[in-house]
BALOBA-1460 file (C-alpha; in Angstrom, 3 decimals):
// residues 358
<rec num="1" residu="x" x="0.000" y="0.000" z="0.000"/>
<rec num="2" residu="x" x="1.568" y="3.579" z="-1.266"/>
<rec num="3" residu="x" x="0.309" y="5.686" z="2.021"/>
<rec num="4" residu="x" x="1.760" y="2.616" z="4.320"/>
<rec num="5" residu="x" x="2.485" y="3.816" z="7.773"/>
<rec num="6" residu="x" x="5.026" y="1.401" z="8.785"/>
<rec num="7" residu="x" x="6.957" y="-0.558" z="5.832"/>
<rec num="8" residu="x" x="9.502" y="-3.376" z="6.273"/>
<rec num="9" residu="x" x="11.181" y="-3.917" z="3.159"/>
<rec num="10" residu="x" x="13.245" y="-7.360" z="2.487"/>
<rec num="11" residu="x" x="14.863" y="-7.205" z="5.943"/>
<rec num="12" residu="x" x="17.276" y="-9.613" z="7.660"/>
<rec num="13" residu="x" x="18.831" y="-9.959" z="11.044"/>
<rec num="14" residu="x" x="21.257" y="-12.644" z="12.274"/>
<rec num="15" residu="x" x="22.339" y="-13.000" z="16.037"/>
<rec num="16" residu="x" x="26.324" y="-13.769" z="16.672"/>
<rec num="17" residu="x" x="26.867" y="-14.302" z="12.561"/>
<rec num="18" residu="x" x="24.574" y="-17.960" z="13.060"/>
<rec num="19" residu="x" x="21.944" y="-18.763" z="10.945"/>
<rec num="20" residu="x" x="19.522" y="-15.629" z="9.966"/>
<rec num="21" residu="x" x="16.080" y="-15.480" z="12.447"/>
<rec num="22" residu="x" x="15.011" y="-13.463" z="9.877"/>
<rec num="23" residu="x" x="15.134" y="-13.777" z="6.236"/>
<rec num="24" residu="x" x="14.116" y="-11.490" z="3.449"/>
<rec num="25" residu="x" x="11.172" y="-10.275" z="4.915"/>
<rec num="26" residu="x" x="8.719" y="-7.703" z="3.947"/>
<rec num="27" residu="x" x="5.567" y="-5.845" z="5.763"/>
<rec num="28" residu="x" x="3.232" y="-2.940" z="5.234"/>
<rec num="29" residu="x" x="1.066" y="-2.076" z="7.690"/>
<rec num="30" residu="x" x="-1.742" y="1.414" z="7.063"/>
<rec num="31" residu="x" x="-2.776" y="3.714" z="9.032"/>
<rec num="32" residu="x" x="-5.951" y="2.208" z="11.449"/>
<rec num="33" residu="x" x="-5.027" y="-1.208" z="9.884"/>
<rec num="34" residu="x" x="-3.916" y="-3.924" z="12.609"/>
<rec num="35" residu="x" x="-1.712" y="-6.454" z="11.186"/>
<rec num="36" residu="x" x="-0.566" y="-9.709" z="13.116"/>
<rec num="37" residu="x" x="2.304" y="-11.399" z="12.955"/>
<rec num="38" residu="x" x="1.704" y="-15.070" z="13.539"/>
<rec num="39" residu="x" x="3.781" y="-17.909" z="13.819"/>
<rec num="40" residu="x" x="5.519" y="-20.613" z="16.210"/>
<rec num="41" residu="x" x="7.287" y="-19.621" z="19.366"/>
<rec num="42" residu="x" x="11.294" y="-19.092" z="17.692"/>
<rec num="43" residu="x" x="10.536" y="-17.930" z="14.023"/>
<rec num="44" residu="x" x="11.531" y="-14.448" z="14.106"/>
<rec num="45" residu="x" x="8.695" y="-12.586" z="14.934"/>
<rec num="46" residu="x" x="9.719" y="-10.544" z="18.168"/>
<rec num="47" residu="x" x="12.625" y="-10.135" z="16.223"/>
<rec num="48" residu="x" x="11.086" y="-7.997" z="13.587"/>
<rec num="49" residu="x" x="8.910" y="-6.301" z="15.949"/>
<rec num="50" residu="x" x="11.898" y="-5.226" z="17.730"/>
<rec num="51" residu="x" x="13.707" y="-4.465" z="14.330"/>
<rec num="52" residu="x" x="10.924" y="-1.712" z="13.561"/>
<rec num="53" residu="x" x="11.126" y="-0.453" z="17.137"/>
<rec num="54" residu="x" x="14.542" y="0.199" z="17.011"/>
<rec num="55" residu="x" x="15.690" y="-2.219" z="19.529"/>
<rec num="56" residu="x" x="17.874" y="-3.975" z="17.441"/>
<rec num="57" residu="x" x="20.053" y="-2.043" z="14.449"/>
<rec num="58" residu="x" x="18.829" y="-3.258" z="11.260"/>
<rec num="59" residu="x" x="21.551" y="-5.346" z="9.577"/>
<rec num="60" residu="x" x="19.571" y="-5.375" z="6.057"/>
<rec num="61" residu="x" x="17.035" y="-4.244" z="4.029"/>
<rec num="62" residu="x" x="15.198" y="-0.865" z="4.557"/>
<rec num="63" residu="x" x="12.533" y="0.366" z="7.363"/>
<rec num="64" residu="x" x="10.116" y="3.240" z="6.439"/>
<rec num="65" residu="x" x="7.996" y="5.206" z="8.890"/>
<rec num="66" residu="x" x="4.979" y="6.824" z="6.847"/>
<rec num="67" residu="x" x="7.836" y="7.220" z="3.894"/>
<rec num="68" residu="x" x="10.467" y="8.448" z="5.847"/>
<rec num="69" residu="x" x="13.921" y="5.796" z="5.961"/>
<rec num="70" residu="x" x="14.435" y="5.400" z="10.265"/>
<rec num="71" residu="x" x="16.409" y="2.231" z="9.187"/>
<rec num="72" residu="x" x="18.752" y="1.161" z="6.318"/>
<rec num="73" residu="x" x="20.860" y="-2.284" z="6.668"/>
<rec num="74" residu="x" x="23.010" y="-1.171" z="4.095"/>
<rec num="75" residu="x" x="24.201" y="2.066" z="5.212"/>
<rec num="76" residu="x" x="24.586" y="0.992" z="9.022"/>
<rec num="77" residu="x" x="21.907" y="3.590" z="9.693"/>
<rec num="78" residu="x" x="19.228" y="3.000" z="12.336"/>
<rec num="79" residu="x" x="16.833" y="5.813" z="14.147"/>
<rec num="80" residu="x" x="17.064" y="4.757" z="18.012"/>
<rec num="81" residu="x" x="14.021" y="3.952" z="19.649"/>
<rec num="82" residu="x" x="12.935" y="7.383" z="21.089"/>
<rec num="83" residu="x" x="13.434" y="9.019" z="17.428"/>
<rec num="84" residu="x" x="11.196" y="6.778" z="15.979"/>
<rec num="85" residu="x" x="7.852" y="7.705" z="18.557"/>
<rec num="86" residu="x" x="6.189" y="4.598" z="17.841"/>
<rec num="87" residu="x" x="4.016" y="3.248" z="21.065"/>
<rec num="88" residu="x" x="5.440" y="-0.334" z="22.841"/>
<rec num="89" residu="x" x="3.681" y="-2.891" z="24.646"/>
<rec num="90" residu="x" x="5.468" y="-6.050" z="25.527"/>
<rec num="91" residu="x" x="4.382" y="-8.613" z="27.586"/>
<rec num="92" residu="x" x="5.704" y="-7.914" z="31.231"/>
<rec num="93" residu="x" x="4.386" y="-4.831" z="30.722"/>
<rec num="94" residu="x" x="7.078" y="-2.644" z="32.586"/>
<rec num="95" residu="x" x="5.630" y="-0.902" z="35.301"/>
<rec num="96" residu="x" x="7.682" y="1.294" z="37.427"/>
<rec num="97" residu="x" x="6.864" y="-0.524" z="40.686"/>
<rec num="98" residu="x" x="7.787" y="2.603" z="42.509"/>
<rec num="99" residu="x" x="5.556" y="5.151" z="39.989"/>
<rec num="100" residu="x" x="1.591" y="5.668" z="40.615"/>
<rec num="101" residu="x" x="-0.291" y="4.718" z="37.388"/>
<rec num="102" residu="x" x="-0.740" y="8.224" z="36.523"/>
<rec num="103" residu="x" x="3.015" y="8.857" z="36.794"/>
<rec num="104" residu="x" x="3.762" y="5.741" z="34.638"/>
<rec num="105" residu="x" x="1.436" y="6.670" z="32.217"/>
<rec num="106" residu="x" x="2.933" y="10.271" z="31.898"/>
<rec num="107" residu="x" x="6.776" y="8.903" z="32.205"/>
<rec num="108" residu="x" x="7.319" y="9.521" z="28.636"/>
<rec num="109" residu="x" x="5.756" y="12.961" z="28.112"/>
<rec num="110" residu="x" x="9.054" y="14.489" z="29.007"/>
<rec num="111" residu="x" x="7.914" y="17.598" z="25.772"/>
<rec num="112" residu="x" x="5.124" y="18.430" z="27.818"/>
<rec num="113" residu="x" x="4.552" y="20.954" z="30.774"/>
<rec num="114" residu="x" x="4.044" y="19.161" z="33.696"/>
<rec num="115" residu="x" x="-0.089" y="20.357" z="33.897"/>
<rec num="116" residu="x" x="-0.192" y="18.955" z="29.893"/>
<rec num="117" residu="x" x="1.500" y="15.482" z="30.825"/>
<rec num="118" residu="x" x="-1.513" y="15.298" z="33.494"/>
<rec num="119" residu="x" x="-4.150" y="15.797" z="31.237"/>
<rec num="120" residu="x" x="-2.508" y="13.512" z="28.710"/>
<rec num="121" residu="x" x="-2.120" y="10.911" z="31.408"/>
<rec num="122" residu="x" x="-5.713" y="11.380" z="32.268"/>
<rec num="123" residu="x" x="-6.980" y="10.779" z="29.202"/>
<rec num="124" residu="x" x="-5.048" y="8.062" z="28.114"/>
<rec num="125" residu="x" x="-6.458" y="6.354" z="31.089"/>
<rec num="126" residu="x" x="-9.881" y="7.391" z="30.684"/>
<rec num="127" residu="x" x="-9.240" y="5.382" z="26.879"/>
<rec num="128" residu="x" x="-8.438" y="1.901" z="28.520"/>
<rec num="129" residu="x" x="-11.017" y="2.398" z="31.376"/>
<rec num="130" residu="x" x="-8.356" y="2.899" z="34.457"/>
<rec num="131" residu="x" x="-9.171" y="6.465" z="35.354"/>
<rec num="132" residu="x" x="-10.347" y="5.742" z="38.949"/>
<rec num="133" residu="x" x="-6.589" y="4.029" z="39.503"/>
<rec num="134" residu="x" x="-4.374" y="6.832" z="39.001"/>
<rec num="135" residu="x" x="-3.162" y="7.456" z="41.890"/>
<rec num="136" residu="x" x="-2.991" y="3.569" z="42.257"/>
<rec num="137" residu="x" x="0.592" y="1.597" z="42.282"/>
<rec num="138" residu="x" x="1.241" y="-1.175" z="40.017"/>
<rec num="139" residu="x" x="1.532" y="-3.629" z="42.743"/>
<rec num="140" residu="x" x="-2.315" y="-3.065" z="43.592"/>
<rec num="141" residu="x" x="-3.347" y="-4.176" z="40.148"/>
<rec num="142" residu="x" x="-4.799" y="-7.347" z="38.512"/>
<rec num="143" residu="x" x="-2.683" y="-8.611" z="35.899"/>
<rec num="144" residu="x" x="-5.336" y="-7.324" z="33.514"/>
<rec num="145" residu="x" x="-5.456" y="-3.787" z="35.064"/>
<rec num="146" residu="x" x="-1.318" y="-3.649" z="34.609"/>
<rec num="147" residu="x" x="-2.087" y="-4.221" z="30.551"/>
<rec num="148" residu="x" x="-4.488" y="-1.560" z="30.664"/>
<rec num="149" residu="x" x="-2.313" y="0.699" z="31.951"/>
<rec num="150" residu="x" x="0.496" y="-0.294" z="29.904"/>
<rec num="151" residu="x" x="-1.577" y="-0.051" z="26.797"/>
<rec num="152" residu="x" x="-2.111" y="3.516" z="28.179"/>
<rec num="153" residu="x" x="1.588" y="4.706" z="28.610"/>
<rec num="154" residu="x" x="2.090" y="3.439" z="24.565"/>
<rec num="155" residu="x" x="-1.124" y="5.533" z="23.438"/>
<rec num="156" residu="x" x="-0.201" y="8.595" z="25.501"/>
<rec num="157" residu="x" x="2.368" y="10.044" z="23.237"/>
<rec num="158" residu="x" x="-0.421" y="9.345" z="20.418"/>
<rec num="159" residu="x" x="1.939" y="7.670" z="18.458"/>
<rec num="160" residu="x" x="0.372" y="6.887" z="15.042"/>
<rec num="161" residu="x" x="2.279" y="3.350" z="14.825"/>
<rec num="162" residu="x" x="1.824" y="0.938" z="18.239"/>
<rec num="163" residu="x" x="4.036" y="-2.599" z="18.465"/>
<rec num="164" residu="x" x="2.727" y="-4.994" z="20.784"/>
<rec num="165" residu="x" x="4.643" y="-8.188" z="21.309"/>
<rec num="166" residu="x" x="2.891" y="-11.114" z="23.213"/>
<rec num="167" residu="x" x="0.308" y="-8.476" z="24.972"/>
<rec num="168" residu="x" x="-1.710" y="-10.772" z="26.496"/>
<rec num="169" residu="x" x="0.154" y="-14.229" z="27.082"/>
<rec num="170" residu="x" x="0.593" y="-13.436" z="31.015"/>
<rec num="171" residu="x" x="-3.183" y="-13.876" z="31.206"/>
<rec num="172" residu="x" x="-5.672" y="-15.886" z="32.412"/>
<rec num="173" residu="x" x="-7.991" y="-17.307" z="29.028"/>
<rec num="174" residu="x" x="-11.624" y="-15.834" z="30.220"/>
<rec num="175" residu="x" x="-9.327" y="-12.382" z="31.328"/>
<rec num="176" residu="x" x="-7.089" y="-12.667" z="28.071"/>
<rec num="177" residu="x" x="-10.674" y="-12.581" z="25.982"/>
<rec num="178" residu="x" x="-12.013" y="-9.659" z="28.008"/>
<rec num="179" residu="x" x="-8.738" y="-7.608" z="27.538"/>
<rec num="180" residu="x" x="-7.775" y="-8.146" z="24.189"/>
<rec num="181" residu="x" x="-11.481" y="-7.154" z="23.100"/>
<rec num="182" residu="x" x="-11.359" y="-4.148" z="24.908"/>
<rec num="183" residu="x" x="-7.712" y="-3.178" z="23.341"/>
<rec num="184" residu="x" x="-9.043" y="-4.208" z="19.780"/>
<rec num="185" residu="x" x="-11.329" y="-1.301" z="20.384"/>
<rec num="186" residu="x" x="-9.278" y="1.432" z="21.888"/>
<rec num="187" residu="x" x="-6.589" y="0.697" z="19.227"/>
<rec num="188" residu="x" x="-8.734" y="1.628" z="16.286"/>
<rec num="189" residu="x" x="-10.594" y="4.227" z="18.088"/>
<rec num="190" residu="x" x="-6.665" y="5.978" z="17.840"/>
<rec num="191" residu="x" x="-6.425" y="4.796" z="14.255"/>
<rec num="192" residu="x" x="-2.702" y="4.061" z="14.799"/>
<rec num="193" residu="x" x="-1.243" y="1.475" z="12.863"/>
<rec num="194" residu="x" x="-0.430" y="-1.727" z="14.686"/>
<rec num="195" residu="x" x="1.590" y="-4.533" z="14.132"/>
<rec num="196" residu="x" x="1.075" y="-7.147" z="17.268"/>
<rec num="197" residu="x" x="2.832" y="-10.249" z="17.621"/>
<rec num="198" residu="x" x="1.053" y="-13.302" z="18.942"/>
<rec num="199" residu="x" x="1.639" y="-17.311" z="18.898"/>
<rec num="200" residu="x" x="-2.129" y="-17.756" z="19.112"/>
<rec num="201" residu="x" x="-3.978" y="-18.355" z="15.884"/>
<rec num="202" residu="x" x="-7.425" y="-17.582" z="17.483"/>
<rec num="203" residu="x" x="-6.186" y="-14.228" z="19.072"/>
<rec num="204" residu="x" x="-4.778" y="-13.217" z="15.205"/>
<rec num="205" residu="x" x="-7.836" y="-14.076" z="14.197"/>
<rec num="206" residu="x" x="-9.787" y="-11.882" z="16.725"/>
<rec num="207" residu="x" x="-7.327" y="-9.294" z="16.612"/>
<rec num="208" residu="x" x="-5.982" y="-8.887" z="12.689"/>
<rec num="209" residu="x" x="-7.348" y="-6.717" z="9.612"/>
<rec num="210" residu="x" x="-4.631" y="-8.935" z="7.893"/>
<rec num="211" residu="x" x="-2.350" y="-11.737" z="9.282"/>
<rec num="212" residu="x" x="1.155" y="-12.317" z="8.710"/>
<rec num="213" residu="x" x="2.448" y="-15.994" z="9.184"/>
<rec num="214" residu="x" x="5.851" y="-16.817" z="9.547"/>
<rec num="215" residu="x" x="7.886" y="-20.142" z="9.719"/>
<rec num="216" residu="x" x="11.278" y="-19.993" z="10.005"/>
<rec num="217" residu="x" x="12.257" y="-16.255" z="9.632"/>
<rec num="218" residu="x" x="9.883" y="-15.888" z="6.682"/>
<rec num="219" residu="x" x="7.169" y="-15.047" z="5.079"/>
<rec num="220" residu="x" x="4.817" y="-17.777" z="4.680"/>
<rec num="221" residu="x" x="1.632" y="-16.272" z="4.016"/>
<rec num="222" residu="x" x="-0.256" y="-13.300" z="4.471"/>
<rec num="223" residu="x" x="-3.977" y="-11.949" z="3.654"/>
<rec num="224" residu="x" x="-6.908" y="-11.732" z="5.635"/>
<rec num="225" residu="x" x="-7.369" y="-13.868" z="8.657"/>
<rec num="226" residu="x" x="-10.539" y="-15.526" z="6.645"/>
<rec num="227" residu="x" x="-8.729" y="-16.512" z="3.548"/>
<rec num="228" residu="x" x="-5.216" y="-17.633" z="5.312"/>
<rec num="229" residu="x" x="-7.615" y="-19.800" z="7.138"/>
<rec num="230" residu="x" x="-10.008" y="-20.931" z="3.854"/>
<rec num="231" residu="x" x="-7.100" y="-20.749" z="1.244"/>
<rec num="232" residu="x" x="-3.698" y="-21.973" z="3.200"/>
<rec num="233" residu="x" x="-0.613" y="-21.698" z="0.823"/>
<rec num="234" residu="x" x="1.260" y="-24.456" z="2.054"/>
<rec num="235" residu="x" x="0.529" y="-27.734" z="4.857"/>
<rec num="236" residu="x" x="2.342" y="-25.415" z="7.389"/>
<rec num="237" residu="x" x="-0.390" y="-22.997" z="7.101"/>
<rec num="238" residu="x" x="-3.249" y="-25.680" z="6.642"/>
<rec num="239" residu="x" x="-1.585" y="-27.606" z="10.142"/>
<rec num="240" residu="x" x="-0.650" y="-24.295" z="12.025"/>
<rec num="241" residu="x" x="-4.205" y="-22.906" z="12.410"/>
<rec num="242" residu="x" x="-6.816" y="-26.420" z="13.865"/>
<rec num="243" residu="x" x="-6.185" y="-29.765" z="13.847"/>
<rec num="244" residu="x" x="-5.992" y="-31.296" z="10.779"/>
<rec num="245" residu="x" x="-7.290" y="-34.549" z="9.205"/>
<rec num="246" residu="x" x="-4.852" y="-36.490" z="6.565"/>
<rec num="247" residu="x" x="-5.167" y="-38.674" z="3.546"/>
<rec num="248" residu="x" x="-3.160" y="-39.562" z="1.187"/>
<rec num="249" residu="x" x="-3.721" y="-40.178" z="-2.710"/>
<rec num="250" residu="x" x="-2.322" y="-39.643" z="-6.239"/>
<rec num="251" residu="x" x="-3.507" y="-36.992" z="-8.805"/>
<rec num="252" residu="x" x="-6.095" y="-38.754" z="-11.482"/>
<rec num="253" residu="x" x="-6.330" y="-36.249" z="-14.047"/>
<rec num="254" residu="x" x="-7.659" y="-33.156" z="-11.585"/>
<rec num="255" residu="x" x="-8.720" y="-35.101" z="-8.691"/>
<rec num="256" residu="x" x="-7.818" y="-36.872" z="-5.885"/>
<rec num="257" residu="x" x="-9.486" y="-40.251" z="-5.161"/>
<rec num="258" residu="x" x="-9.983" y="-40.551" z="-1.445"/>
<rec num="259" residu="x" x="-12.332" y="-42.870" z="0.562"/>
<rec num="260" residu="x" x="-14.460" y="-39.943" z="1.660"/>
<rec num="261" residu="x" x="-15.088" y="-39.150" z="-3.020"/>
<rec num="262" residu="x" x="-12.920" y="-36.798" z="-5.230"/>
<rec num="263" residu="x" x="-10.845" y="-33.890" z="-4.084"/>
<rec num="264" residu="x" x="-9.714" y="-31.332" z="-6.679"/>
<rec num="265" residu="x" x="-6.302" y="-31.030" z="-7.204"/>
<rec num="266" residu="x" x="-5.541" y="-28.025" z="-9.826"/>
<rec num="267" residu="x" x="-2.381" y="-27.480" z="-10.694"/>
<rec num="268" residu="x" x="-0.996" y="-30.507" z="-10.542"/>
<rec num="269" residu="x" x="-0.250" y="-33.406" z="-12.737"/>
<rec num="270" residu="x" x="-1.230" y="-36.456" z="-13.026"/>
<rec num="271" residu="x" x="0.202" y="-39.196" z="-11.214"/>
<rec num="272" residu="x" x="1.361" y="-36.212" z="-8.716"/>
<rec num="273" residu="x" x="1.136" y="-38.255" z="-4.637"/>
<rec num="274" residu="x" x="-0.476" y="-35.889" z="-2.452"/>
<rec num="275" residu="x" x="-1.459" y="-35.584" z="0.785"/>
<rec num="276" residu="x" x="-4.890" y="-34.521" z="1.293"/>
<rec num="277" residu="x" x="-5.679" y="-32.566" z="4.732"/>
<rec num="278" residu="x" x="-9.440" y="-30.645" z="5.944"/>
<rec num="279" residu="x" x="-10.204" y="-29.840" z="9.242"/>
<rec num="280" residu="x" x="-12.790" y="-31.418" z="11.530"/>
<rec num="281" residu="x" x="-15.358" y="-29.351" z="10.851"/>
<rec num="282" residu="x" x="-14.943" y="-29.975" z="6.798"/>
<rec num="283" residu="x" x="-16.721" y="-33.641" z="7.730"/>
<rec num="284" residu="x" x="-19.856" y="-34.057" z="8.508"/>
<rec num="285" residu="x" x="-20.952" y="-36.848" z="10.530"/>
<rec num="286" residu="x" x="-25.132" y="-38.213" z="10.680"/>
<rec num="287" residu="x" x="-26.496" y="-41.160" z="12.575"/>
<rec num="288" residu="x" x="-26.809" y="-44.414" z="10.225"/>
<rec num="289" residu="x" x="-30.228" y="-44.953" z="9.567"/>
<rec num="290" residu="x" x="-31.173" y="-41.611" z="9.296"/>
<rec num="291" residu="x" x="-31.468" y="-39.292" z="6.333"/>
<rec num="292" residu="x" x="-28.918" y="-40.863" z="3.957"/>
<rec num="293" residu="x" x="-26.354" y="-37.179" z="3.118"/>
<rec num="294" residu="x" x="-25.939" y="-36.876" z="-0.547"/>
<rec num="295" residu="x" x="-22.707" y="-37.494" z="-2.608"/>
<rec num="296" residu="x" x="-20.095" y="-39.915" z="-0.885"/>
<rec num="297" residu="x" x="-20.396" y="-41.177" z="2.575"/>
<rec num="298" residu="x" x="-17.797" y="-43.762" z="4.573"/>
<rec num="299" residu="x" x="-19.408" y="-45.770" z="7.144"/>
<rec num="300" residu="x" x="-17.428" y="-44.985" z="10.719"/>
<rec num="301" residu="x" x="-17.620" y="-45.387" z="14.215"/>
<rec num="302" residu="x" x="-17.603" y="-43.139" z="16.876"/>
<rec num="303" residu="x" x="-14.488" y="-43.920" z="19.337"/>
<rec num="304" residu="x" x="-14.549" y="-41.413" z="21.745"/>
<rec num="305" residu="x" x="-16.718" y="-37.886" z="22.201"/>
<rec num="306" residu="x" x="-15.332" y="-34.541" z="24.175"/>
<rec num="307" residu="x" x="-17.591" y="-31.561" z="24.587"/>
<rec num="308" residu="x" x="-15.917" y="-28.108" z="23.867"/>
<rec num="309" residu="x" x="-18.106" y="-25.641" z="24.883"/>
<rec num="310" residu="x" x="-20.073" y="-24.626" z="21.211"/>
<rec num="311" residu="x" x="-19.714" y="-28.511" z="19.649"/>
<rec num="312" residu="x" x="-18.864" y="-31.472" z="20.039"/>
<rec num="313" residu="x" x="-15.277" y="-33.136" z="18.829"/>
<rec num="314" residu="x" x="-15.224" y="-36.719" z="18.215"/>
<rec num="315" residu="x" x="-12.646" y="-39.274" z="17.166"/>
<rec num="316" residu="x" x="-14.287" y="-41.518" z="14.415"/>
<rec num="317" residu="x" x="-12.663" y="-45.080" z="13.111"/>
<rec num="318" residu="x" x="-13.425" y="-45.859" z="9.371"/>
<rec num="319" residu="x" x="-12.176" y="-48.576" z="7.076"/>
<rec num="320" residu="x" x="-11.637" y="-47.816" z="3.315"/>
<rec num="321" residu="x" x="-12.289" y="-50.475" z="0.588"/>
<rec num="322" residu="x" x="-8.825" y="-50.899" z="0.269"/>
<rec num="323" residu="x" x="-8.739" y="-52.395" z="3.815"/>
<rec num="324" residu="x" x="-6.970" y="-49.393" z="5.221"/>
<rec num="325" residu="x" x="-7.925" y="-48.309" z="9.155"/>
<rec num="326" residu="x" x="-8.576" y="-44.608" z="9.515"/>
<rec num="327" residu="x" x="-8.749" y="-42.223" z="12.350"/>
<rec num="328" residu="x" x="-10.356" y="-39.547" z="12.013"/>
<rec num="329" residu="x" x="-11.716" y="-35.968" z="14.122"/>
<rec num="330" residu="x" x="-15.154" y="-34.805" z="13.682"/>
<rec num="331" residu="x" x="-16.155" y="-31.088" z="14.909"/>
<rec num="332" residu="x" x="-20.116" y="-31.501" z="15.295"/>
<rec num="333" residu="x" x="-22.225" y="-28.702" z="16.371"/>
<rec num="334" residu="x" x="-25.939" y="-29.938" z="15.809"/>
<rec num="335" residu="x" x="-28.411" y="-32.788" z="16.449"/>
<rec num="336" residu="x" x="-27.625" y="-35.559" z="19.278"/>
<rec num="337" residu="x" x="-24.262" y="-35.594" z="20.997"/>
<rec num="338" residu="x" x="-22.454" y="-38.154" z="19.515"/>
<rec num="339" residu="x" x="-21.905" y="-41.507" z="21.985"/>
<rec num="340" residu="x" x="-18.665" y="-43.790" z="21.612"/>
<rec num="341" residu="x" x="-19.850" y="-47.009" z="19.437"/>
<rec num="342" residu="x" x="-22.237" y="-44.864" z="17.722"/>
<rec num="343" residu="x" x="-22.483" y="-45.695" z="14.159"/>
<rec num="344" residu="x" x="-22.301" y="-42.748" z="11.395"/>
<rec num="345" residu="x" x="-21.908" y="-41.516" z="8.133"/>
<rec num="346" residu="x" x="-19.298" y="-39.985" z="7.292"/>
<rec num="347" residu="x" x="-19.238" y="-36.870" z="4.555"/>
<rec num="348" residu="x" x="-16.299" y="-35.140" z="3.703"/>
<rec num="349" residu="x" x="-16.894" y="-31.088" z="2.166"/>
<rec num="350" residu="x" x="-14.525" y="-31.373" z="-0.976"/>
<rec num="351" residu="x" x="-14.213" y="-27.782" z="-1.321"/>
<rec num="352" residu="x" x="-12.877" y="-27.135" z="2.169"/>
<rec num="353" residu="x" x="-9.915" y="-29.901" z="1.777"/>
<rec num="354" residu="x" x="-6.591" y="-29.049" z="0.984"/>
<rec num="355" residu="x" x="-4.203" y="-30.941" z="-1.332"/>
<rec num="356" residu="x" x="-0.422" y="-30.725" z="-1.018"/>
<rec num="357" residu="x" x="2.525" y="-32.346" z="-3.095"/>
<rec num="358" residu="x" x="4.058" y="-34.382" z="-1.158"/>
């Protein structure tokens, strides 16, 4: 995008001369637009969060800041931090234990007049909800309340860029879904751009206007958190995101035989052996006896049944014709809970499967 407010351009960083955490990698992020950089614990991604905040000098390729070069790896020449004014959150938060909440919030307003940081202070906290606390210390605070105030301190400069690395990971899950809602609003109330790093597929998600996935130092994907889910590039992307069912077959003309019907396989030849992965919700799963589904159906048995709050995820046992034994997980969400030695029909949605050369 030409009016990108924070643009990484084919960067690269290597700790100690080893092996590069981050490899040729490139970002934009606009102005209101909340991009998340997903991946596994180890591929890069606090790295390049703390490439565009400064923290670390960029070794190579270029960082822009609504146009302007902060960074360039191949002229040695990297903006510090505090040049930079981009708002940071990271995930111990970094109170001053010793500072009320209104004095950590207005630690970085050095500019101001001391009656301006106030009001700044004051109103950052009135954003995130913690108004009634200034005069509070950290120590006094839920876990929750220290983000909020955190979150604060970043937005009080109103930075038009915010970097938030692992925000929530120090909560509890029913706090950690609270929270991060109420930050997804107050960050595009301030229409800064954001680029927030997160392990958690659900939380990008929640969170993202477009997600970034990374493996290994790069770029494996990006798009909207609907179509990297729907339309995964590779079986990383298909595997990183929900558990993942697995067949495997070879291309016949532009399908995939399977014992659950035809895949389609474009784009690859024939003859091609693939491996053929949907998620538990792709396959349906009805009582036999009942309603016969249309199209192809496998005969299984239900092995075992857990209840997960809005369905139901069962483990299902089928035999092909071939003689093979499969195991497979069904995500149901309607009709009768499904009972171990329950026989079903199986169904398998053909346009929600995956094919991968193998």
């Amino acid at each position: 995008m030409s009016d990108a407010a924070l643009s990484l351009e084919a960067i690269g960083h290597s700790y100690d001369g080893a092996v590069e955490v981050v490899s040729d990698f490139s970002l934009e992020v606009g102005a209101g637009e909340i991009a998340c950089l997903l991946g596994p614990s180890g591929c890069g991604k606090s790295t390049v969060l703390r490439l565009a905040a400064g923290l670390e000098p960029l070794q190579r390729g270029l960082i822009r800041l609504h146009g302007e070069t902060v960074a360039d790896g191949g002229a040695g020449r990297s903006e510090p931090p505090e040049r930079r004014k981009v708002g940071l959150v990271f995930q111990d938060f970094a109170l001053f234990p010793h500072l009320t909440v209104a004095r950590n919030v207005a630690f970085g307003l050095s500019t101001l007049s001391e009656p301006e940081r106030t009001d700044r202070a004051r109103e950052a906290l009135s954003q995130v909800g913690m108004a009634d606390f200034a005069g509070a210390y950290p120590h006094a605070l839920s876990g929750g309340q220290q983000q909020r105030v955190a979150l604060a301190r970043a937005l009080a400069p109103r930075p038009s860029i915010m970097l938030l690395d692992e925000p929530f990971s120090g909560l509890d899950a029913r706090l950690r879904e609270q929270i991060r809602d109420d930050t997804l609003r107050v960050l595009k109330r301030s229409g800064a751009a954001t680029l927030l790093v997160t392990h958690d597929p659900e939380e990008a998600m929640f969170m993202a206007d477009r997600i970034f996935l990374m493996q290994s130092g790069r770029l494996m994907q990006s798009g909207p958190p609907a179509a990297v889910y729907a339309k995964p590039s590779s079986e990383f992307a298909a595997r990183f995101f929900s558990n993942i069912n697995e067949l495997e077959g070879v291309v016949d003309k532009t399908v995939v035989m399977t014992p659950l019907g035809s895949v389609p396989a474009p784009g690859l030849a024939p003859g091609t052996r693939v491996k053929v992965l949907f998620r538990p919700e792709s396959l349906g799963a009805r009582p036999l006896g009942g309603t016969s589904p249309c199209g192809t159906s496998l005969a299984g048995t239900v092995t075992e049944a857990r209840f997960i709050g809005v369905a139901w995820l069962a483990r299902v046992t089928a035999r092909a014709e071939n003689g093979d034994a499969l195991d497979l997980q069904v995500r149901m969400t309607a009709g009768h809970p499904p009972e171990a030695g329950q026989h079903v029909a199986l169904q398998l949605d053909p346009t929600q499967a995956f094919v991968f050369e193998t």
